[in-house]
Residue frames as a rotation matrix with the C-alpha (Angstrom) as fourth column:
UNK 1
-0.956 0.272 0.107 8.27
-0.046 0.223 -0.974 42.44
-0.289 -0.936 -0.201 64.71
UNK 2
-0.148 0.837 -0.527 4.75
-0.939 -0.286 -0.190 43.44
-0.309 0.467 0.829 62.75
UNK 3
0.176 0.509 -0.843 5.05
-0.802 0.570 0.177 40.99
0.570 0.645 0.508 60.14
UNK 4
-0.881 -0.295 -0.370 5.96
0.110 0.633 -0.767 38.11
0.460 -0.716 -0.525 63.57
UNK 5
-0.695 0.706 -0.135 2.98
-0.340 -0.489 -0.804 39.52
-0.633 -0.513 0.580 64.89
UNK 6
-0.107 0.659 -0.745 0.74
-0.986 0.024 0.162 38.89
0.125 0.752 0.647 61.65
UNK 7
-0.655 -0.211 -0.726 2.28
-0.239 0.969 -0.066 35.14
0.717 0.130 -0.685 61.45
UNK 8
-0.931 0.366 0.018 0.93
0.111 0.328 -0.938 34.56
-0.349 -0.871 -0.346 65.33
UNK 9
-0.516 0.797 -0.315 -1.93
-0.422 -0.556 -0.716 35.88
-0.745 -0.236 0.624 64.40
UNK 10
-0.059 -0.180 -0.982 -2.46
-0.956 0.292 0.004 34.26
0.286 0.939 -0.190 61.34
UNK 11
-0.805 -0.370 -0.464 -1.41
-0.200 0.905 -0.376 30.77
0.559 -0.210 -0.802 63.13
UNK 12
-0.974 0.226 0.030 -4.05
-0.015 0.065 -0.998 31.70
-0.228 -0.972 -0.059 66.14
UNK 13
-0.189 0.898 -0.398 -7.16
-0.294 -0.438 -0.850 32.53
-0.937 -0.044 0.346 64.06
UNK 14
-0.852 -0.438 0.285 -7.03
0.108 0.386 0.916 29.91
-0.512 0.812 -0.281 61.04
UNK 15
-0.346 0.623 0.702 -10.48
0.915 0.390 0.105 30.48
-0.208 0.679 -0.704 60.17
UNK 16
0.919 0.199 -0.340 -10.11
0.191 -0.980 -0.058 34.18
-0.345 -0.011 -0.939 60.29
UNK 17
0.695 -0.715 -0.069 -7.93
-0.003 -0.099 0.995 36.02
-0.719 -0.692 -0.071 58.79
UNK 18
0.477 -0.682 0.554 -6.66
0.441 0.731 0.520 34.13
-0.760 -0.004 0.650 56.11
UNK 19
0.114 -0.228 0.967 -5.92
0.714 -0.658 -0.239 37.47
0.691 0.717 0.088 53.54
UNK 20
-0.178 -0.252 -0.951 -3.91
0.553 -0.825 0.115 40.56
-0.814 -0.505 0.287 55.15
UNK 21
0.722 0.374 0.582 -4.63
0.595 -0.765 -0.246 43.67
0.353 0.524 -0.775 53.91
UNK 22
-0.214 -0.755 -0.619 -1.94
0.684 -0.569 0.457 46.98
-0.697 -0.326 0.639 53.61
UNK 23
-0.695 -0.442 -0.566 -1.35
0.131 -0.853 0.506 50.37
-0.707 0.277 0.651 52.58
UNK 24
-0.051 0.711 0.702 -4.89
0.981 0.168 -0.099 50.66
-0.188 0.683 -0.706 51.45
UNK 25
-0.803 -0.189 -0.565 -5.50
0.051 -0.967 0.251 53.78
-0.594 0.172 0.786 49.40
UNK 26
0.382 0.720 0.579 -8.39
0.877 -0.086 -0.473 54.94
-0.291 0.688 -0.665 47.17
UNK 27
-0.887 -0.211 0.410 -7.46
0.341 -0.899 0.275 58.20
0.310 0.384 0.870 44.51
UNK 28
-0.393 0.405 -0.826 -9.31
0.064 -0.884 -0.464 61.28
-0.917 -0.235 0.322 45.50
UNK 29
-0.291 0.709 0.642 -12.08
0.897 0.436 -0.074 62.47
-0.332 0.554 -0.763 43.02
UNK 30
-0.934 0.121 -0.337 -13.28
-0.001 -0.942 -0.335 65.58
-0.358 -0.313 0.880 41.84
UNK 31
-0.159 0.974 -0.159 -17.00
-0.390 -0.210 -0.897 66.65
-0.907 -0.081 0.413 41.48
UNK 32
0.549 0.775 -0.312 -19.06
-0.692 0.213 -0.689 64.80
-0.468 0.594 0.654 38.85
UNK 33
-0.437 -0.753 -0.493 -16.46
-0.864 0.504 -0.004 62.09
0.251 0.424 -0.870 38.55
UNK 34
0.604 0.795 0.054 -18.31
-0.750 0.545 0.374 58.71
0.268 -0.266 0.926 38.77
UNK 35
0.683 -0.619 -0.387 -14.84
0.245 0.694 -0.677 56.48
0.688 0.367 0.626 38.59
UNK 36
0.164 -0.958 0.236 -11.59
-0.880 -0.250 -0.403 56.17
0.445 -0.142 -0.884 40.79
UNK 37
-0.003 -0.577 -0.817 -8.84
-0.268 0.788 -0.555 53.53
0.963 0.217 -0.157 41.82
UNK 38
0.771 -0.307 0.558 -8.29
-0.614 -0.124 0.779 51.68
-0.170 -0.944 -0.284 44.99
UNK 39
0.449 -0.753 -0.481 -5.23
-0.387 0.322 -0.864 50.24
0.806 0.574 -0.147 45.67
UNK 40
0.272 0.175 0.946 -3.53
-0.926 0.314 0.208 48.14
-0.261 -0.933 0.247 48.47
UNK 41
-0.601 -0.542 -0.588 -1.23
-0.559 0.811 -0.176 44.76
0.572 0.223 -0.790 48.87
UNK 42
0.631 0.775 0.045 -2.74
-0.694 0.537 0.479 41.58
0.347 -0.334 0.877 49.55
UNK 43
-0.541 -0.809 -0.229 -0.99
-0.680 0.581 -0.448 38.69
0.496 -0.086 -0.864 51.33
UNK 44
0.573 0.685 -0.450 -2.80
-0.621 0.721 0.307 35.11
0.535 0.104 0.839 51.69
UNK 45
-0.073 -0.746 0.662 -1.84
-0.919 0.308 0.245 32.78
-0.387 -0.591 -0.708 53.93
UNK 46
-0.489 -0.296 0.820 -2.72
0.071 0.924 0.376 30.05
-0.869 0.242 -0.431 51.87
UNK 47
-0.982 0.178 -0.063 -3.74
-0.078 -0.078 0.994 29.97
0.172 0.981 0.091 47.94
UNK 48
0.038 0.849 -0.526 -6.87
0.515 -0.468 -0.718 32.05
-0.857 -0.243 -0.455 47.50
UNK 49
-0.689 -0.051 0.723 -8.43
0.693 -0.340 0.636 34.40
0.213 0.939 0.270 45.27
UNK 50
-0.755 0.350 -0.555 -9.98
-0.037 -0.867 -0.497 37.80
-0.655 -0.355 0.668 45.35
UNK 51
-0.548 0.631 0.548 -13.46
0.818 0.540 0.197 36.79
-0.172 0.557 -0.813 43.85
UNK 52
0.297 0.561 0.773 -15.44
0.431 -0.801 0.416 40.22
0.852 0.210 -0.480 44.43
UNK 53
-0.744 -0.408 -0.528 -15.37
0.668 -0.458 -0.587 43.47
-0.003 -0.790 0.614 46.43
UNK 54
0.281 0.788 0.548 -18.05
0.679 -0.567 0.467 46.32
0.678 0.242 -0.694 47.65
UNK 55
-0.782 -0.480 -0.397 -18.07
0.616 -0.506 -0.603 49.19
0.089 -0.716 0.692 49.07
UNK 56
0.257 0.954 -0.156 -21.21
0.899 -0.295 -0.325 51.20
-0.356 -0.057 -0.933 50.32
UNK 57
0.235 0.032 -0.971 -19.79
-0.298 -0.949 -0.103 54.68
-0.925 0.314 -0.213 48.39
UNK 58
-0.733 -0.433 -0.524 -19.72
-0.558 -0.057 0.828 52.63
-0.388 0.900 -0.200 45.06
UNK 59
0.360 0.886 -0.292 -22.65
-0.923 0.294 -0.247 51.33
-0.133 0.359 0.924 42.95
UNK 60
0.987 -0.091 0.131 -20.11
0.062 0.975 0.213 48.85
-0.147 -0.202 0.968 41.91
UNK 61
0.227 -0.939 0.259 -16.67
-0.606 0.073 0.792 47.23
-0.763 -0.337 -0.552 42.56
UNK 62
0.992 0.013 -0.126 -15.01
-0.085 0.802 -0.591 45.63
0.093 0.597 0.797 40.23
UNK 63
0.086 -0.963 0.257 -10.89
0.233 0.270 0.934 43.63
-0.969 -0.020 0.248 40.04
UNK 64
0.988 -0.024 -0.155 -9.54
-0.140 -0.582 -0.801 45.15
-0.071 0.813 -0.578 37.26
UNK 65
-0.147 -0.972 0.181 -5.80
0.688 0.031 0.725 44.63
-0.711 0.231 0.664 35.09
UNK 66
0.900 -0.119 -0.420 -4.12
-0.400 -0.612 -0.682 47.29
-0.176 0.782 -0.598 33.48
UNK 67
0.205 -0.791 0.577 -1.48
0.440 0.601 0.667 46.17
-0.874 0.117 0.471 30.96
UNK 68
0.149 -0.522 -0.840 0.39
-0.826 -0.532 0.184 47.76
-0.543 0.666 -0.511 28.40
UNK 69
0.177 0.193 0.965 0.06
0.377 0.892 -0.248 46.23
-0.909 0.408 0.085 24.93
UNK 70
-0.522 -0.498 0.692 1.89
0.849 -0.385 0.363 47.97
0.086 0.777 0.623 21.65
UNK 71
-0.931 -0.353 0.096 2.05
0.316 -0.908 -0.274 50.99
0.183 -0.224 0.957 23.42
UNK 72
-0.350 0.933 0.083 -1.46
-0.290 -0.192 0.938 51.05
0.891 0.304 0.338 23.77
UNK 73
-0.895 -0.006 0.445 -2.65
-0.387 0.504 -0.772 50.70
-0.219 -0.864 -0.454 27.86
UNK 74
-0.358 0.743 -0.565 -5.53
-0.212 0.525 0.824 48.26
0.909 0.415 -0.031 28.31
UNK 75
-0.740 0.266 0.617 -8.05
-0.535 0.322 -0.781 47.48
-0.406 -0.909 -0.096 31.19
UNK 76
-0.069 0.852 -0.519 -10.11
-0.504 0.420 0.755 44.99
0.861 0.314 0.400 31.49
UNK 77
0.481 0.627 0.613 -12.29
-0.851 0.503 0.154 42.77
-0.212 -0.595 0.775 34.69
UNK 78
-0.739 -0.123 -0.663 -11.36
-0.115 0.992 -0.056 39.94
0.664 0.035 -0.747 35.97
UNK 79
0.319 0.837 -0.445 -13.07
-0.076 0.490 0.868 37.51
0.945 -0.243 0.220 37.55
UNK 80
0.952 -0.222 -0.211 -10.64
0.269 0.277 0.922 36.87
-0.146 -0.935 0.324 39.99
UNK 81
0.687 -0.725 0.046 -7.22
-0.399 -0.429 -0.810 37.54
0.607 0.538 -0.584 41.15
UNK 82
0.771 -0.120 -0.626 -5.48
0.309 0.929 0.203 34.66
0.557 -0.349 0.753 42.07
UNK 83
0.603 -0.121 0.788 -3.79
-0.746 -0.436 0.504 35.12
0.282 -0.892 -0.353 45.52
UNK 84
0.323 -0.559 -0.763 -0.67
0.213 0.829 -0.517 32.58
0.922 0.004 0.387 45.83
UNK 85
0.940 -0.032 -0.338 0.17
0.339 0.156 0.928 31.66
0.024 -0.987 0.158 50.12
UNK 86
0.380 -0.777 -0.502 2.86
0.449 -0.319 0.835 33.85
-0.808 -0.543 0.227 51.70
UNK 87
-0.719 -0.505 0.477 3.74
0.684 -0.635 0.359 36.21
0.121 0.585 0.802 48.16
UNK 88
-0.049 0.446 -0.894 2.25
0.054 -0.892 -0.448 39.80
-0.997 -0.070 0.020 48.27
UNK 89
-0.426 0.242 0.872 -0.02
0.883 -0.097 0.458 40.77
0.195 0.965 -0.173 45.46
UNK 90
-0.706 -0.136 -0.695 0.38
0.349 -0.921 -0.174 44.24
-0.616 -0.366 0.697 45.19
UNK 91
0.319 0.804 0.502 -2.90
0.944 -0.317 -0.092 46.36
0.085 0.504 -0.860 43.92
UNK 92
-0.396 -0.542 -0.741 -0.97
0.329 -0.837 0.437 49.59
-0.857 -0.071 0.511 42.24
UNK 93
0.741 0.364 -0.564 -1.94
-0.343 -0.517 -0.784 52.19
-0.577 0.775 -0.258 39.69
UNK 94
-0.524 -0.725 -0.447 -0.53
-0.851 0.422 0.313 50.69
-0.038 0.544 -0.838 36.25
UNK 95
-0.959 -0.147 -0.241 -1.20
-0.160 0.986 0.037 47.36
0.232 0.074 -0.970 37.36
UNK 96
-0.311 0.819 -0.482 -4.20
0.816 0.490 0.307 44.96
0.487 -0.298 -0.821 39.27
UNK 97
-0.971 0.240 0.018 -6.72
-0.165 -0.610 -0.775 47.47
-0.175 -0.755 0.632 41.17
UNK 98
-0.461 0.887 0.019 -10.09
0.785 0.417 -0.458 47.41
-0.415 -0.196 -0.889 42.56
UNK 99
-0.949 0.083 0.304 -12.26
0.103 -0.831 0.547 50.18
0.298 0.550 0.780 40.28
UNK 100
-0.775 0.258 -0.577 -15.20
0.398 -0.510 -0.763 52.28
-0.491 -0.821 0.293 42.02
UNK 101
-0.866 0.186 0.465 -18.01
0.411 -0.266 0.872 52.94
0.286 0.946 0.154 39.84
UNK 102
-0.002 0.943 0.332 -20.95
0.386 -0.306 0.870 54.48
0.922 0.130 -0.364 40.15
UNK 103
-0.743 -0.383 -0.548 -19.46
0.649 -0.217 -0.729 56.74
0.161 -0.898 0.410 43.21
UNK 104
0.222 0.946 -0.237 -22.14
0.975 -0.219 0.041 58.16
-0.013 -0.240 -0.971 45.09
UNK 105
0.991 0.100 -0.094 -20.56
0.102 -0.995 0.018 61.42
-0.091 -0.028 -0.995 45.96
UNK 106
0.140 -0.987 0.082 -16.48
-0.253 -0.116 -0.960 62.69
0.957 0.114 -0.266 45.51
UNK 107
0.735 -0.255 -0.628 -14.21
0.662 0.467 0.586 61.37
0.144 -0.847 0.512 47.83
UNK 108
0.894 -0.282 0.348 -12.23
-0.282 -0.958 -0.053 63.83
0.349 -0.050 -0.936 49.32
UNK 109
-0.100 -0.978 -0.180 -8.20
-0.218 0.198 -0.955 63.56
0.971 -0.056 -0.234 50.72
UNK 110
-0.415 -0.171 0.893 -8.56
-0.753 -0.487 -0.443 62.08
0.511 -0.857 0.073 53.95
UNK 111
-0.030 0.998 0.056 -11.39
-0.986 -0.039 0.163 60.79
0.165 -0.050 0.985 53.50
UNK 112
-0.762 -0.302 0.573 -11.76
-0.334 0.941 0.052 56.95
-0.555 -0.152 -0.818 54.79
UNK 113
-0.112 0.550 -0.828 -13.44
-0.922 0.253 0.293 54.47
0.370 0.796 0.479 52.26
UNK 114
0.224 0.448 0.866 -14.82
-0.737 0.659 -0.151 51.04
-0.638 -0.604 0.477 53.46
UNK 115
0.056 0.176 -0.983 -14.24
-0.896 0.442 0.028 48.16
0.440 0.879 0.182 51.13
UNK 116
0.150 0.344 0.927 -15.17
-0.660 0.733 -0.165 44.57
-0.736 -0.587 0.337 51.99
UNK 117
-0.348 -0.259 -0.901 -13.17
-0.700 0.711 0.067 41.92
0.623 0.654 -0.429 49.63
UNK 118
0.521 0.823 0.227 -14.17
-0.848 0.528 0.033 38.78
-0.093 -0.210 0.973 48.93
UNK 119
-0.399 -0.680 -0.615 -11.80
-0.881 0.471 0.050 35.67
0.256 0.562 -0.787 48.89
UNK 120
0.892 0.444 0.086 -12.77
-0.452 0.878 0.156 32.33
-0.006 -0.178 0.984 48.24
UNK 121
-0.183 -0.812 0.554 -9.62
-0.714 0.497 0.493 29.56
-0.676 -0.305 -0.671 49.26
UNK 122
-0.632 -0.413 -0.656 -8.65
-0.772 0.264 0.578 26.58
-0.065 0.872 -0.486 47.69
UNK 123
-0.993 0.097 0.060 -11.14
0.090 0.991 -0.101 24.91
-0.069 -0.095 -0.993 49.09
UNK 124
-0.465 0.885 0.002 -13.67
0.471 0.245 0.847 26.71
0.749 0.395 -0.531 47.41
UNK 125
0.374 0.863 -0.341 -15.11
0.924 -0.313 0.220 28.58
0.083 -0.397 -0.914 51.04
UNK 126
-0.160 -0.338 0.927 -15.53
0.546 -0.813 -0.202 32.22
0.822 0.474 0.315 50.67
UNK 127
0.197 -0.008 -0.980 -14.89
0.943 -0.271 0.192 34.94
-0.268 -0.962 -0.046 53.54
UNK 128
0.691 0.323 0.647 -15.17
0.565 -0.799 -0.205 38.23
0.451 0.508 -0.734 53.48
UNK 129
-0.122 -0.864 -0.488 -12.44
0.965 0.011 -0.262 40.89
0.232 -0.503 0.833 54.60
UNK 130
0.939 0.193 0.283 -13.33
0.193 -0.981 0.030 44.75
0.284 0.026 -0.959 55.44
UNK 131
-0.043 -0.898 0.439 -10.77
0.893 -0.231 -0.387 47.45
0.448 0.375 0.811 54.87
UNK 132
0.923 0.131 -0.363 -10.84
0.079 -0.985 -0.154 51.53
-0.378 0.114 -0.919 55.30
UNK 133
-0.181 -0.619 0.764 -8.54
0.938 -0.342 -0.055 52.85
0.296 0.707 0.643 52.26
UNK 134
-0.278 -0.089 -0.956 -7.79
0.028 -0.996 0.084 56.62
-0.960 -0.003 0.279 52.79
UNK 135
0.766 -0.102 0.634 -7.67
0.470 -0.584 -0.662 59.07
0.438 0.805 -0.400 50.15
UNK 136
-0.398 -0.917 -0.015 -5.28
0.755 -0.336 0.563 60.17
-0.522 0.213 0.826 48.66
UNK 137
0.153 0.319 -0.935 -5.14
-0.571 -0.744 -0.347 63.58
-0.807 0.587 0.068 46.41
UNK 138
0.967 -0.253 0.029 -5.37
0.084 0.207 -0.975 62.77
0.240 0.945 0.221 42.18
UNK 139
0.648 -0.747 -0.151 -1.81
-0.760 -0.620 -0.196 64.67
0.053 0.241 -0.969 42.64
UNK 140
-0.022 -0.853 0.522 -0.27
-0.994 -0.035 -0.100 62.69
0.104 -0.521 -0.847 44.92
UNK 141
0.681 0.576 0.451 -1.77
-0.694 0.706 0.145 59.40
-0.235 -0.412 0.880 44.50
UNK 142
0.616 -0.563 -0.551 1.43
0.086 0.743 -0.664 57.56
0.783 0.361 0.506 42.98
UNK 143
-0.467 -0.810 0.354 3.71
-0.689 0.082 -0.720 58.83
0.554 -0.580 -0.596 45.87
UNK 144
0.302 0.013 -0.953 3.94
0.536 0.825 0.181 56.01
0.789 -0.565 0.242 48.73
């Protein structure tokens, strides 16, 4: 019924809209930490791309792959993170996430986190989306 609901919605508000957000999360921090993950599925109704993201408790946001490479994990920035119409593009620890830097103060469990992604469509115009990601604890941040 939800995801019927999205579609309508979706169908009713083409120039709004055109990236759902879910199950946003941000890991929990502890004092002097300056770094931590959000995470959170994306679902485009029509080929798009997650160009940038901010959030007013991070100096900066940044799209970010981790990938495993002879045994050896790797991150690195992307520019973008191409958003293909009607597949979910899941942002999970491990994998694609948005990375928090320069965090102003610790984010406690509970705690709600703005973020405002950016997605530009295929035609190139760019709209903005706003979130609130909980926290999670460090512990518990892989459970679902």
């Amino acid at each position: 019924m939800k995801r019927l609901l999205n579609l309508f919605l979706l169908a009713a508000l083409p120039a709004m809209a055109q990236v759902t957000v879910s199950e946003a999360w941000v890991r929990g921090t502890v004092a002097q930490q300056k770094a931590t993950g959000a995470f959170m599925t994306l679902n485009a109704a029509q080929d798009s791309r997650l160009v940038a993201a901010s959030s007013p408790v991070a100096g900066t946001v940044e799209v970010h792959e981790m990938s495993m490479a002879n045994d050896v994990m790797r991150m690195r920035q992307l520019d973008s993170l191409p958003l293909p119409a009607s597949k979910p593009v899941k942002l999970m620890p491990g994998g694609y996430h948005l990375m928090l830097m320069q965090l102003q103060q610790p984010l406690a469990d509970g705690d709600k986190v703005p973020l405002t992604l950016e997605i530009e469509d295929a035609k190139h115009v760019r709209s903005k989306v706003t979130v609130e990601a909980v926290v999670r604890p460090l512990a518990g941040g892989h459970q679902h």
